[in-house]
PDB file of N, CA, C and O in Angstrom:
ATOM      1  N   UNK A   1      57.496 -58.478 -81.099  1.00  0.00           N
ATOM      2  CA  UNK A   1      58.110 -58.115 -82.357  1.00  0.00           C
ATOM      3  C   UNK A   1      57.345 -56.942 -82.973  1.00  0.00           C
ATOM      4  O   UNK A   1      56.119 -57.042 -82.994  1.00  0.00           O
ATOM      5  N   UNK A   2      57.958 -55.760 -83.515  1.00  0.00           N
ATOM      6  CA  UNK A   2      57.335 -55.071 -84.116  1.00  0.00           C
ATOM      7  C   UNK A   2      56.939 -55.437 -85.351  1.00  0.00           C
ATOM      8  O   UNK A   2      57.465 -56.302 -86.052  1.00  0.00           O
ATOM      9  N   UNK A   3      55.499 -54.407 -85.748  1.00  0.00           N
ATOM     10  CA  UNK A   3      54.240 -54.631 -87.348  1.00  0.00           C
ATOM     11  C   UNK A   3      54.959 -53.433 -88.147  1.00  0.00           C
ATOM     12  O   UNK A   3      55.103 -52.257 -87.813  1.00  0.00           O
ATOM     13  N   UNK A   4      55.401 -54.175 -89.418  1.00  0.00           N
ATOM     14  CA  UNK A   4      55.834 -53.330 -90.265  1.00  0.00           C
ATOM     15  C   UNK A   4      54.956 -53.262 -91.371  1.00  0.00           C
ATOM     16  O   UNK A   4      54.594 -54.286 -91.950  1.00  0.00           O
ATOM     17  N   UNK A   5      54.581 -52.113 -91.714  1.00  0.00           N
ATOM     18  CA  UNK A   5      53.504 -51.757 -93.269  1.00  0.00           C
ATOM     19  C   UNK A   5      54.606 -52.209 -94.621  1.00  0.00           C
ATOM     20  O   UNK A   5      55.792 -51.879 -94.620  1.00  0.00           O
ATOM     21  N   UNK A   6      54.163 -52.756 -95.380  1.00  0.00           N
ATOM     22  CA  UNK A   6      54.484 -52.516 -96.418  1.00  0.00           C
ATOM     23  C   UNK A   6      53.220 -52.388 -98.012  1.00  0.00           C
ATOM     24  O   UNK A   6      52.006 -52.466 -97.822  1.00  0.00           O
ATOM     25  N   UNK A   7      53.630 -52.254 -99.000  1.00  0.00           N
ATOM     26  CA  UNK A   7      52.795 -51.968-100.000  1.00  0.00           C
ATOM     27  C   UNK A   7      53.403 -51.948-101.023  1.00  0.00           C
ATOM     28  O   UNK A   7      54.500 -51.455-101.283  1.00  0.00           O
ATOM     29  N   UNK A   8      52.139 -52.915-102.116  1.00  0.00           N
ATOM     30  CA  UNK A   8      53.064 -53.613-103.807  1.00  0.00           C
ATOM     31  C   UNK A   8      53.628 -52.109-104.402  1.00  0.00           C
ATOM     32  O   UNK A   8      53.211 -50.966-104.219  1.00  0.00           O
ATOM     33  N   UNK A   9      54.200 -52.378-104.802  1.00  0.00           N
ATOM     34  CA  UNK A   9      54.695 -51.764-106.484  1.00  0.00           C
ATOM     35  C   UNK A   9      53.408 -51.341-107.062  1.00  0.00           C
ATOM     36  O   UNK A   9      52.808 -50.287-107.270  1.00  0.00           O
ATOM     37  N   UNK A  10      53.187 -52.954-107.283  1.00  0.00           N
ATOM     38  CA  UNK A  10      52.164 -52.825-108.790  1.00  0.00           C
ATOM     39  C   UNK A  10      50.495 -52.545-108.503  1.00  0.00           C
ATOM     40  O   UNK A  10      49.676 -51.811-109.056  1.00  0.00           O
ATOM     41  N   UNK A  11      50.400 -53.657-107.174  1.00  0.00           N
ATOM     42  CA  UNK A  11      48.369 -53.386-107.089  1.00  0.00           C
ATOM     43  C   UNK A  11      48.302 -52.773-105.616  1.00  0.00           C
ATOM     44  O   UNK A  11      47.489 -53.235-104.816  1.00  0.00           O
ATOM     45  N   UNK A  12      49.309 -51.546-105.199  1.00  0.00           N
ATOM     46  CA  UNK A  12      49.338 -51.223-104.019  1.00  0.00           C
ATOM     47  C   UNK A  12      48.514 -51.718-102.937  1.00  0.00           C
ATOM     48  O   UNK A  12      48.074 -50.845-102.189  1.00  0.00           O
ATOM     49  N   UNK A  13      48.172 -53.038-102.655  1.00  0.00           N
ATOM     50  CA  UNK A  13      48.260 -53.194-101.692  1.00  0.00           C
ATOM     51  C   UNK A  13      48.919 -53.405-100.466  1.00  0.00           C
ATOM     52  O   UNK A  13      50.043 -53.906-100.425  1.00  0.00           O
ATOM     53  N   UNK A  14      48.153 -52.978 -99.235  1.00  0.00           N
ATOM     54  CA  UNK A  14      49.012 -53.036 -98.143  1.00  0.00           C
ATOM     55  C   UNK A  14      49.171 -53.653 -97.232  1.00  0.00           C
ATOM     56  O   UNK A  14      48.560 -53.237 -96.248  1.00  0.00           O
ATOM     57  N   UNK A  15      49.984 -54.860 -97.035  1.00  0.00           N
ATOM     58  CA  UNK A  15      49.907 -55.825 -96.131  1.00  0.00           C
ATOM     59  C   UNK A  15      51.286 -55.436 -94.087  1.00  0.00           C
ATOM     60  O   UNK A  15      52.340 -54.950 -93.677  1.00  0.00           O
ATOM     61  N   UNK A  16      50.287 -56.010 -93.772  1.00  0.00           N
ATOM     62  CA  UNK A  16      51.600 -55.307 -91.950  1.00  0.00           C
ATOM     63  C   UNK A  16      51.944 -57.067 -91.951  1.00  0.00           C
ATOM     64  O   UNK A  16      51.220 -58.007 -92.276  1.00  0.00           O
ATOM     65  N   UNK A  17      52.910 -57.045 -91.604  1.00  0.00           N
ATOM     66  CA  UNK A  17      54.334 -57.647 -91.254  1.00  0.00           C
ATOM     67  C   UNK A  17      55.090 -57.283 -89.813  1.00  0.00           C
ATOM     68  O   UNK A  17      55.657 -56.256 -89.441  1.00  0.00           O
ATOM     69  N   UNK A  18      54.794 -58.908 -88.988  1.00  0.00           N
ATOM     70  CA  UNK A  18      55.599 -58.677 -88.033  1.00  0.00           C
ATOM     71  C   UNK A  18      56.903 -59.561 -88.009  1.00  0.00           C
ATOM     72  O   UNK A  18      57.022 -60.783 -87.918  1.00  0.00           O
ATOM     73  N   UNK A  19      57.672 -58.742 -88.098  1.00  0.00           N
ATOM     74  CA  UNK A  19      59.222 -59.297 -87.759  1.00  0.00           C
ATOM     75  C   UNK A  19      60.460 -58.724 -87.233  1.00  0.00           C
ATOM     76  O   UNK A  19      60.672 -57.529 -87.441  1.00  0.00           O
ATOM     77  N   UNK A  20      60.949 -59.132 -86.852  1.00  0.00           N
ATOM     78  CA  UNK A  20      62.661 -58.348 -86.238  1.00  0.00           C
ATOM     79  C   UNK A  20      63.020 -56.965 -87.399  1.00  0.00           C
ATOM     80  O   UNK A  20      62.918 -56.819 -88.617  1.00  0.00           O
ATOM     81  N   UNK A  21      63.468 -56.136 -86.280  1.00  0.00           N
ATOM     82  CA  UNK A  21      64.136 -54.926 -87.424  1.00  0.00           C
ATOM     83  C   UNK A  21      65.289 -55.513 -87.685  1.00  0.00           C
ATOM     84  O   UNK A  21      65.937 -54.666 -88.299  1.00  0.00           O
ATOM     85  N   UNK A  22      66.113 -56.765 -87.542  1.00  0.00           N
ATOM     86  CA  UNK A  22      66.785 -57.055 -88.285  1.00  0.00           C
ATOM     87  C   UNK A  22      67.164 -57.711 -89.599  1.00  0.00           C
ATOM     88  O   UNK A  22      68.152 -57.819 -90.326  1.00  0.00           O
ATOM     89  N   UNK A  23      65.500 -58.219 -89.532  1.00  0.00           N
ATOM     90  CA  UNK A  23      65.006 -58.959 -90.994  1.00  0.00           C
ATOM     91  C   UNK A  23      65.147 -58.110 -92.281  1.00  0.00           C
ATOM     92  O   UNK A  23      64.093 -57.489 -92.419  1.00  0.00           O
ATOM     93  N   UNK A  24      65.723 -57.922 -92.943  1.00  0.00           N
ATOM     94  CA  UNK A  24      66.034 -56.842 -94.013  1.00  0.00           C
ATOM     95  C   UNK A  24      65.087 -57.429 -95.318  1.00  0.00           C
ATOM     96  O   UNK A  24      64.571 -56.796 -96.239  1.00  0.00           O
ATOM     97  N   UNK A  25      65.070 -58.866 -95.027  1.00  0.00           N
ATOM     98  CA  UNK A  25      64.633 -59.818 -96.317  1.00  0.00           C
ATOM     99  C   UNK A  25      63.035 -58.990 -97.543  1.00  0.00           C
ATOM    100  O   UNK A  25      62.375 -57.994 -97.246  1.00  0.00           O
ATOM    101  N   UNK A  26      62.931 -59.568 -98.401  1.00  0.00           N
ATOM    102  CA  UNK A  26      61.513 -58.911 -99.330  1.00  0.00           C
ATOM    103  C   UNK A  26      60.700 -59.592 -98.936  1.00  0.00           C
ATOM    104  O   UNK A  26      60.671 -60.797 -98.687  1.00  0.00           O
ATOM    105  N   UNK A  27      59.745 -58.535 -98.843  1.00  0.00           N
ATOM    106  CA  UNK A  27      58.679 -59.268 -98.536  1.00  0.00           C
ATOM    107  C   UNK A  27      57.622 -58.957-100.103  1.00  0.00           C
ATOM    108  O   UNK A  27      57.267 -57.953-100.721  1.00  0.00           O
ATOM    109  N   UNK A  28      57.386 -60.729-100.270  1.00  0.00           N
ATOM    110  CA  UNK A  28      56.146 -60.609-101.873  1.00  0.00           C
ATOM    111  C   UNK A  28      54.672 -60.031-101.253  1.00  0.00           C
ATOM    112  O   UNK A  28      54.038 -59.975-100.199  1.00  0.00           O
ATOM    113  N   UNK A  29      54.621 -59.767-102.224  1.00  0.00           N
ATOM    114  CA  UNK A  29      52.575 -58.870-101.977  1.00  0.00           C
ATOM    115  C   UNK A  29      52.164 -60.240-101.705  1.00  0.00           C
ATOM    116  O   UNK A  29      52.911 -61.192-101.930  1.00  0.00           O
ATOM    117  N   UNK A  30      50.874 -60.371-101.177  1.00  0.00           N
ATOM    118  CA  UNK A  30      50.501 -61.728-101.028  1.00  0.00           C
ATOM    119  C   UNK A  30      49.185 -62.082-102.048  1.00  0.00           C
ATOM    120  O   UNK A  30      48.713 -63.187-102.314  1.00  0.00           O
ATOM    121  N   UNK A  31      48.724 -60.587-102.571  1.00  0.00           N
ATOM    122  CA  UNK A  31      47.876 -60.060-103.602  1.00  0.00           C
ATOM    123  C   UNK A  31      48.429 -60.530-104.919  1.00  0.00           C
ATOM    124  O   UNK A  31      47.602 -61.151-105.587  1.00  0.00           O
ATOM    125  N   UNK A  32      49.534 -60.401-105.424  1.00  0.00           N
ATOM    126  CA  UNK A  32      49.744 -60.723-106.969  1.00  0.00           C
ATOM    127  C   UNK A  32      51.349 -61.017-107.059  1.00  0.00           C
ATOM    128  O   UNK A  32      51.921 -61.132-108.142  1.00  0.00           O
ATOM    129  N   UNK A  33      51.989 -61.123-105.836  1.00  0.00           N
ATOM    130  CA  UNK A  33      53.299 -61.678-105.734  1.00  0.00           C
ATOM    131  C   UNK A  33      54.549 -60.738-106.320  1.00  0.00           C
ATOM    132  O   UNK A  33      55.722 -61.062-106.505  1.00  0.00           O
ATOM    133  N   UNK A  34      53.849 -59.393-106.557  1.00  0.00           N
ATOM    134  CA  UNK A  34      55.356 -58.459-107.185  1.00  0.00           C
ATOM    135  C   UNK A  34      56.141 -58.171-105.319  1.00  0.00           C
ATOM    136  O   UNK A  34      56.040 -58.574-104.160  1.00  0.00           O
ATOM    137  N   UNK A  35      56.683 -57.475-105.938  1.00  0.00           N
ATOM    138  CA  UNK A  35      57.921 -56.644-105.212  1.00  0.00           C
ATOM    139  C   UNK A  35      57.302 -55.259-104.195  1.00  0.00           C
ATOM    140  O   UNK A  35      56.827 -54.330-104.849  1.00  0.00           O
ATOM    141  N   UNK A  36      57.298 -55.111-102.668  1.00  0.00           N
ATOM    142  CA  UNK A  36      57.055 -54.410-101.729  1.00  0.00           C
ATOM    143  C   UNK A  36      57.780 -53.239-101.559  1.00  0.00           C
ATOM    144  O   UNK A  36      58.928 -53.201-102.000  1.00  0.00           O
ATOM    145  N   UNK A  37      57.442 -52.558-101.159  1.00  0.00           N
ATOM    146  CA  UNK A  37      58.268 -50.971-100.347  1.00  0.00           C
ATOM    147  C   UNK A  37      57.839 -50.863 -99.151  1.00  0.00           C
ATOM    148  O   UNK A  37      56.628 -50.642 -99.138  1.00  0.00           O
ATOM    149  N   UNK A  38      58.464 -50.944 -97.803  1.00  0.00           N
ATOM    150  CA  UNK A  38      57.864 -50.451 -96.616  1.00  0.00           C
ATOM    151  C   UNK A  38      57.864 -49.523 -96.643  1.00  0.00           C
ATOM    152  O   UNK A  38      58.642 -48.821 -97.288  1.00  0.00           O
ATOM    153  N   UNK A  39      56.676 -49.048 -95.706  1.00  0.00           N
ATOM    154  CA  UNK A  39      55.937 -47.650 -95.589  1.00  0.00           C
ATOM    155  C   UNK A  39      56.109 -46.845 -94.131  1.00  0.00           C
ATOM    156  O   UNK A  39      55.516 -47.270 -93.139  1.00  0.00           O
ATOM    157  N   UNK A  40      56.872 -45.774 -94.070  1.00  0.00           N
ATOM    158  CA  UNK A  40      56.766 -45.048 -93.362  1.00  0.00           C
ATOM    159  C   UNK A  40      56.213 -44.208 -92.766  1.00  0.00           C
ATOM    160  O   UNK A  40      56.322 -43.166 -93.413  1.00  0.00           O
ATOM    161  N   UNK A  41      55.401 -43.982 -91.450  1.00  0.00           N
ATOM    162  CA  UNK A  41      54.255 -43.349 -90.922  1.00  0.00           C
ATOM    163  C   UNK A  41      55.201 -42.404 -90.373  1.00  0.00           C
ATOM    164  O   UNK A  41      56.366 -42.637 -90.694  1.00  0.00           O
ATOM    165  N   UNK A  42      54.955 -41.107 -89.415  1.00  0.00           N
ATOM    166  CA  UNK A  42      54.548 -39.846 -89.459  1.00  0.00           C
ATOM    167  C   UNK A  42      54.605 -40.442 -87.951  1.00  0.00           C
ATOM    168  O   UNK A  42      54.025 -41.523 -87.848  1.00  0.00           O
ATOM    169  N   UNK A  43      55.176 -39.957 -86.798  1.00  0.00           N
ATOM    170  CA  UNK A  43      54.891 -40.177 -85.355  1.00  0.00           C
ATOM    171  C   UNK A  43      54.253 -38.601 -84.781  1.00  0.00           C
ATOM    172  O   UNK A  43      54.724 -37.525 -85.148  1.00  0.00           O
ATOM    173  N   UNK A  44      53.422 -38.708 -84.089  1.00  0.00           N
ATOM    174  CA  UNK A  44      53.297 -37.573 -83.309  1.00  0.00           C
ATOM    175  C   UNK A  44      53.707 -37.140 -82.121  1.00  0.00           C
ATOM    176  O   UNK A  44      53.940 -38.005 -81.276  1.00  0.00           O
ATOM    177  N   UNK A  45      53.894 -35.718 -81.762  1.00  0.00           N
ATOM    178  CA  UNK A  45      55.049 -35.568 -80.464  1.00  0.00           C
ATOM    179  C   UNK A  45      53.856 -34.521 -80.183  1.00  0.00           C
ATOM    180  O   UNK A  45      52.998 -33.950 -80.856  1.00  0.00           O
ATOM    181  N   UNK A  46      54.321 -34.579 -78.615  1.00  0.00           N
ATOM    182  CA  UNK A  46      53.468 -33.594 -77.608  1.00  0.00           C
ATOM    183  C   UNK A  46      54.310 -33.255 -76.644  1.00  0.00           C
ATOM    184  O   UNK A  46      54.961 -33.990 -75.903  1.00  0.00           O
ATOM    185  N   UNK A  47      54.249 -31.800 -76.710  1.00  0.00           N
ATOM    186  CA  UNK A  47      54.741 -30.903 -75.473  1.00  0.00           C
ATOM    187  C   UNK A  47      54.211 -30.923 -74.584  1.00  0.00           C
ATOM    188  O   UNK A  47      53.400 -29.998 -74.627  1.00  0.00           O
ATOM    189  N   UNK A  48      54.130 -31.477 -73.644  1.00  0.00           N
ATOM    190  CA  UNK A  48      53.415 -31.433 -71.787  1.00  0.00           C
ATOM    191  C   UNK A  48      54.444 -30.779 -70.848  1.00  0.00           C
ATOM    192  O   UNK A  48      55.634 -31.040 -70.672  1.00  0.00           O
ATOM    193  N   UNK A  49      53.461 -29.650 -70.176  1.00  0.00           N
ATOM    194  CA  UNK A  49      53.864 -29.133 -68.743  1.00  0.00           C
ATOM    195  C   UNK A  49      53.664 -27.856 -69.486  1.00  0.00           C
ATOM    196  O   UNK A  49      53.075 -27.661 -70.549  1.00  0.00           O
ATOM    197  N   UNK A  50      54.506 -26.737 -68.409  1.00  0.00           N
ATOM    198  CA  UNK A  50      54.478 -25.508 -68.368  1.00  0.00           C
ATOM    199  C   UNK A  50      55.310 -24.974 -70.023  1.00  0.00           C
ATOM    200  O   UNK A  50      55.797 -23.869 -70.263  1.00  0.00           O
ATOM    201  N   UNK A  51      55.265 -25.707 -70.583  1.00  0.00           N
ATOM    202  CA  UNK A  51      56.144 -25.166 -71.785  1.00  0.00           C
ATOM    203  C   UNK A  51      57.682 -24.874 -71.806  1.00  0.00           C
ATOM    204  O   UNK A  51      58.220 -23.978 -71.156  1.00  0.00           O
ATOM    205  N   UNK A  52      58.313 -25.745 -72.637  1.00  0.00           N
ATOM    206  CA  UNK A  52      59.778 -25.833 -72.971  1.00  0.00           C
ATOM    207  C   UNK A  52      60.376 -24.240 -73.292  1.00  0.00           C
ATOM    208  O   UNK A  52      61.228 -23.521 -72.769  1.00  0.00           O
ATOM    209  N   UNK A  53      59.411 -24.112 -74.481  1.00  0.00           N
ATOM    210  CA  UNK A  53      59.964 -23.136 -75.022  1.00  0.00           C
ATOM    211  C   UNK A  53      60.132 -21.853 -74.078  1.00  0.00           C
ATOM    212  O   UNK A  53      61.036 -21.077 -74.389  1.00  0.00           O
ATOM    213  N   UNK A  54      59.042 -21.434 -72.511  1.00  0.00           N
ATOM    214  CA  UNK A  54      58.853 -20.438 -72.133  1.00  0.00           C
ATOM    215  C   UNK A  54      60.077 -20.382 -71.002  1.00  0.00           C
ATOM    216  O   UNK A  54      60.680 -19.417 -70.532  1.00  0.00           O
ATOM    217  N   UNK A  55      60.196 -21.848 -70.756  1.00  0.00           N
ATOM    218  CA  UNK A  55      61.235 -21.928 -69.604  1.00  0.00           C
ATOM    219  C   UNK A  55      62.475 -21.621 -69.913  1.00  0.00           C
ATOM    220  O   UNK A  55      63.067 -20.695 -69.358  1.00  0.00           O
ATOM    221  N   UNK A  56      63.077 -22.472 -70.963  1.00  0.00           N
ATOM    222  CA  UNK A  56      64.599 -22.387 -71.689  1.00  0.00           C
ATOM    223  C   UNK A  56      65.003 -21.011 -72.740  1.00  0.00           C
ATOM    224  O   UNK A  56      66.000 -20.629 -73.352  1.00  0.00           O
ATOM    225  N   UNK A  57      64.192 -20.744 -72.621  1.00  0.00           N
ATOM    226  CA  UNK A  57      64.676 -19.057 -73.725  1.00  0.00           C
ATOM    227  C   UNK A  57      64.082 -17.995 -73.228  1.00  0.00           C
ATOM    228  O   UNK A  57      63.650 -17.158 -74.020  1.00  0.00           O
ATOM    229  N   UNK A  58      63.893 -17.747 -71.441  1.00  0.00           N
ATOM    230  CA  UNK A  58      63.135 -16.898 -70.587  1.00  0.00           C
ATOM    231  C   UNK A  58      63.880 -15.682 -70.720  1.00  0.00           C
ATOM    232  O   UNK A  58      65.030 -16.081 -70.532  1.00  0.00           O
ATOM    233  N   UNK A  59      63.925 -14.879 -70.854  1.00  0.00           N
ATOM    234  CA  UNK A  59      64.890 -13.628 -71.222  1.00  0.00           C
ATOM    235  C   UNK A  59      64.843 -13.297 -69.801  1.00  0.00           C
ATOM    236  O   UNK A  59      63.945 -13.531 -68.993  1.00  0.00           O
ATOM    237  N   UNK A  60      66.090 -12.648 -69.618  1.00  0.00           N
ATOM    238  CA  UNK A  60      67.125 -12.812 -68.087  1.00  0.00           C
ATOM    239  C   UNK A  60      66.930 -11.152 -67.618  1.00  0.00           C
ATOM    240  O   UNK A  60      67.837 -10.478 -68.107  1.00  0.00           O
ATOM    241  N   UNK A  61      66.119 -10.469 -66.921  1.00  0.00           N
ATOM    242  CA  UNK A  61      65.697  -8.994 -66.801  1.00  0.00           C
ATOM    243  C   UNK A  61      66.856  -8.642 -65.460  1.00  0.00           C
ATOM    244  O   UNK A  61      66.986  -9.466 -64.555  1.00  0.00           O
ATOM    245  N   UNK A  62      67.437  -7.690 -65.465  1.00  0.00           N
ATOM    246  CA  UNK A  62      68.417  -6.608 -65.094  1.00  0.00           C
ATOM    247  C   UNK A  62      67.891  -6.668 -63.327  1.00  0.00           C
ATOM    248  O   UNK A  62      66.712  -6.420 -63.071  1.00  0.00           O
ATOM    249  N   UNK A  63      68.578  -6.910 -62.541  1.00  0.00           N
ATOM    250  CA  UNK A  63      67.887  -6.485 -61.095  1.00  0.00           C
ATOM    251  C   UNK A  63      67.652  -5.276 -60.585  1.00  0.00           C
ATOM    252  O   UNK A  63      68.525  -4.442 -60.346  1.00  0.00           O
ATOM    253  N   UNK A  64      66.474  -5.145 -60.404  1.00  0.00           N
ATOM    254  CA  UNK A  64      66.366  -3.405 -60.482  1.00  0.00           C
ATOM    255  C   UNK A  64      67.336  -2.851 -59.070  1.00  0.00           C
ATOM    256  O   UNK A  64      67.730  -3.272 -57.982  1.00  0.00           O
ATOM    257  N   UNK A  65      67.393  -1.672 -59.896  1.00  0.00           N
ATOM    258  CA  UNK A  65      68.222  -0.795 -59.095  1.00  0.00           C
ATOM    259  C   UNK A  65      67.137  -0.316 -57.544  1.00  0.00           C
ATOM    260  O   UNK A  65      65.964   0.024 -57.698  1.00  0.00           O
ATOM    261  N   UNK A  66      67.792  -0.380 -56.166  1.00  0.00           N
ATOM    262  CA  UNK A  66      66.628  -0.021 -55.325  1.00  0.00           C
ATOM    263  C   UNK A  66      66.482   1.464 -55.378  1.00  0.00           C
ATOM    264  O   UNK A  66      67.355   2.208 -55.824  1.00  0.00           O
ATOM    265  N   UNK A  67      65.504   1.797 -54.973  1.00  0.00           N
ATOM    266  CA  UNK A  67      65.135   2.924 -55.108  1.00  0.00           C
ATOM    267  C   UNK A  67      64.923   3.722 -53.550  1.00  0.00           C
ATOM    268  O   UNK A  67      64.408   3.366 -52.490  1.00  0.00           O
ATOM    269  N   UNK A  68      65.749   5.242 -54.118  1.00  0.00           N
ATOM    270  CA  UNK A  68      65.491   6.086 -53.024  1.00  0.00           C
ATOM    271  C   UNK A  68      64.240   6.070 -51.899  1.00  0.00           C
ATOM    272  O   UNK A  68      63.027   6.107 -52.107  1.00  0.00           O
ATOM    273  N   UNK A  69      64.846   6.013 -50.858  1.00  0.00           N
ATOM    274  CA  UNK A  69      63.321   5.882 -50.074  1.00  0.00           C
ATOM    275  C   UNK A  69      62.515   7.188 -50.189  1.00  0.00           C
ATOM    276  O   UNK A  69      63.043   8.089 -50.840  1.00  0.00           O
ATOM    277  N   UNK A  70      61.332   7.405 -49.655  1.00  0.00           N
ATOM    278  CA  UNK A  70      60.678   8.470 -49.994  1.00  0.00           C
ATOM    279  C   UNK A  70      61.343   9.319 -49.049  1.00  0.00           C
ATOM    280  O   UNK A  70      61.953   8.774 -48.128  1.00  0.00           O
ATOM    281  N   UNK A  71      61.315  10.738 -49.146  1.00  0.00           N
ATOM    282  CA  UNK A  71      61.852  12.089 -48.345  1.00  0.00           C
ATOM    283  C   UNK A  71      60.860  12.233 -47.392  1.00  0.00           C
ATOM    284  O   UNK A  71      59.746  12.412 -47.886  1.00  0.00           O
ATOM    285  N   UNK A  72      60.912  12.210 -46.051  1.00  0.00           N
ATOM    286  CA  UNK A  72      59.968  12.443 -45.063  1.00  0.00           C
ATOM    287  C   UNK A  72      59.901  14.048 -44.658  1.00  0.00           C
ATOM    288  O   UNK A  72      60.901  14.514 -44.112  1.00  0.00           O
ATOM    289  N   UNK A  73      58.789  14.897 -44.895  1.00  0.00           N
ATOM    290  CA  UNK A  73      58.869  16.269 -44.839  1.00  0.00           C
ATOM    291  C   UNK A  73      59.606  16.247 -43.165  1.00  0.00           C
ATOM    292  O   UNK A  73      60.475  17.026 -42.771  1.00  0.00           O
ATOM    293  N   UNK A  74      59.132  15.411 -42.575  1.00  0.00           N
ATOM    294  CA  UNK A  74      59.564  15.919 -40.755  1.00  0.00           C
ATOM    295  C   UNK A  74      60.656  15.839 -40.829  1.00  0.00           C
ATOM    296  O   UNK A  74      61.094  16.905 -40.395  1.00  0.00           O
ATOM    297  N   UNK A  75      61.779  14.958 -41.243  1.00  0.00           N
ATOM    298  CA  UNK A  75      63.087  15.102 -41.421  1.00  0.00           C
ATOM    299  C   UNK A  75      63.533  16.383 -41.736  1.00  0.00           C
ATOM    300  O   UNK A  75      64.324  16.950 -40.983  1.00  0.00           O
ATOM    301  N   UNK A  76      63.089  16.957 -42.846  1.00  0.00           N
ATOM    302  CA  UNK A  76      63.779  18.450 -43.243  1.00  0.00           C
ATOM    303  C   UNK A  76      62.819  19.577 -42.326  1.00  0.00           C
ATOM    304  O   UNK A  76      62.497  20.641 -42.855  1.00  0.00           O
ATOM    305  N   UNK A  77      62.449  19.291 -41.092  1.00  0.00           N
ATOM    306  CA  UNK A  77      61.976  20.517 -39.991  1.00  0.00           C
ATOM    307  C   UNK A  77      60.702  20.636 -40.516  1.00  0.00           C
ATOM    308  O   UNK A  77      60.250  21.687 -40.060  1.00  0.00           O
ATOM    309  N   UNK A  78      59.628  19.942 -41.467  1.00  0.00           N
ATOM    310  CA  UNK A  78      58.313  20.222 -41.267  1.00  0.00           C
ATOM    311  C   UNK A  78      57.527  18.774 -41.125  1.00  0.00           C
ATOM    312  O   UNK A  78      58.093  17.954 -40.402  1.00  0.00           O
ATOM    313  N   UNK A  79      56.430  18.421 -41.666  1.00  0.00           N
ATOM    314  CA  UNK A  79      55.700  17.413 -41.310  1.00  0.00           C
ATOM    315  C   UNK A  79      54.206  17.324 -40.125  1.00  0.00           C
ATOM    316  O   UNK A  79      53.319  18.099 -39.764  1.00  0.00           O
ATOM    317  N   UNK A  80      54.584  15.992 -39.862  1.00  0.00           N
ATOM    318  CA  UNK A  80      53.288  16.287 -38.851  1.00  0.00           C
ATOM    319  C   UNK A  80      53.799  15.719 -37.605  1.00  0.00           C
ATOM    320  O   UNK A  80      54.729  14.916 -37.533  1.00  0.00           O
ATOM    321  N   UNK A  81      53.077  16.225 -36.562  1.00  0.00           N
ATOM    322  CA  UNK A  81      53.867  16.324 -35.102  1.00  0.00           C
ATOM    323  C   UNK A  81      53.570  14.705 -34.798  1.00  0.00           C
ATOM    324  O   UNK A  81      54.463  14.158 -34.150  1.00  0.00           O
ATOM    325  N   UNK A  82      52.247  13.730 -35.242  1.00  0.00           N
ATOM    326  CA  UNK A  82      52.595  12.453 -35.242  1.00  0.00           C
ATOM    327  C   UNK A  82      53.631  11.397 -35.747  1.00  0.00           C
ATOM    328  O   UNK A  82      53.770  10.220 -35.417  1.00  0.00           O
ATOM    329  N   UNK A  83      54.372  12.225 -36.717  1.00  0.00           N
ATOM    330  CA  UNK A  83      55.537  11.135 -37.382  1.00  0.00           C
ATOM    331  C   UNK A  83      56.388  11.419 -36.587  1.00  0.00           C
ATOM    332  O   UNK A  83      56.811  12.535 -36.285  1.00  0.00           O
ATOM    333  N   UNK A  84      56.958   9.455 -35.849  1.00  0.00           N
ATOM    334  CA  UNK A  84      58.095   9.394 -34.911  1.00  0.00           C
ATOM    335  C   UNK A  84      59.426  10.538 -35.663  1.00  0.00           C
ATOM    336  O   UNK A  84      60.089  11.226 -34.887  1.00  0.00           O
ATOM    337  N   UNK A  85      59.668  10.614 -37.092  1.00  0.00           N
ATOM    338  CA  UNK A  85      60.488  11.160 -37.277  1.00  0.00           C
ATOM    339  C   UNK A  85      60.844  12.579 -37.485  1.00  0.00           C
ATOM    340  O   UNK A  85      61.811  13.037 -38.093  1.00  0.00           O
ATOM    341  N   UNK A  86      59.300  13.567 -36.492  1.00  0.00           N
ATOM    342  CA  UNK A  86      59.290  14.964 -36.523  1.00  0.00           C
ATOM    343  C   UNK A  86      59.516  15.174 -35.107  1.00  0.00           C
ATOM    344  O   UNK A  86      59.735  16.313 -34.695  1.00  0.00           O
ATOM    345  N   UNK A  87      59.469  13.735 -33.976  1.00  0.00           N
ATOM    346  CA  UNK A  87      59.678  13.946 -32.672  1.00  0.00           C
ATOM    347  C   UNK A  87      61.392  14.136 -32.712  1.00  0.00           C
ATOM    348  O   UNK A  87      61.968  14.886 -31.925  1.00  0.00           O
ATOM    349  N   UNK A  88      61.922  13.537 -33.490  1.00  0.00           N
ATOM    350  CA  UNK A  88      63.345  13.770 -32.891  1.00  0.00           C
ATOM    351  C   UNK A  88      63.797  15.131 -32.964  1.00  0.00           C
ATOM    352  O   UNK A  88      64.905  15.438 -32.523  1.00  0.00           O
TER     353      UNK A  88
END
């Protein structure tokens, strides 16, 4: 069963309470017998791994265009007599 906080009205004290979340009923201070408010805590959350944020909103980059191969001088009749492509 889940511990529920609660705390008086009047001499704030704070007593935990375990019962069904379907128990809606009052619970008396056990301190001076007024009237309770349950108390709501604050949960903490943690991001683990490579990061949500970096994966799901990765901005989507353009596929580069390929690029001209380089101009081989031996192709256009000069170069060096070792490049296969000044033998042809």
């Amino acid at each position: 069963m889940p511990a529920y906080d609660f705390r008086c009205t009047v001499c704030h004290h704070v007593v935990e309470v375990r019962r069904p979340g379907s128990d809606q009923s009052p619970v008396p201070c056990p301190e001076c017998g007024a009237e309770t408010k349950q108390v709501f805590h604050p949960v903490g959350v943690h991001f683990k791994g490579t990061g949500f944020h970096n994966t799901d909103y990765k901005k989507t980059s353009a596929p580069a265009a390929p690029a001209d191969p380089p101009s081989c001088p031996a192709a256009e009749g000069g170069g060096c007599a070792s490049c296969p492509a000044a033998q042809d």
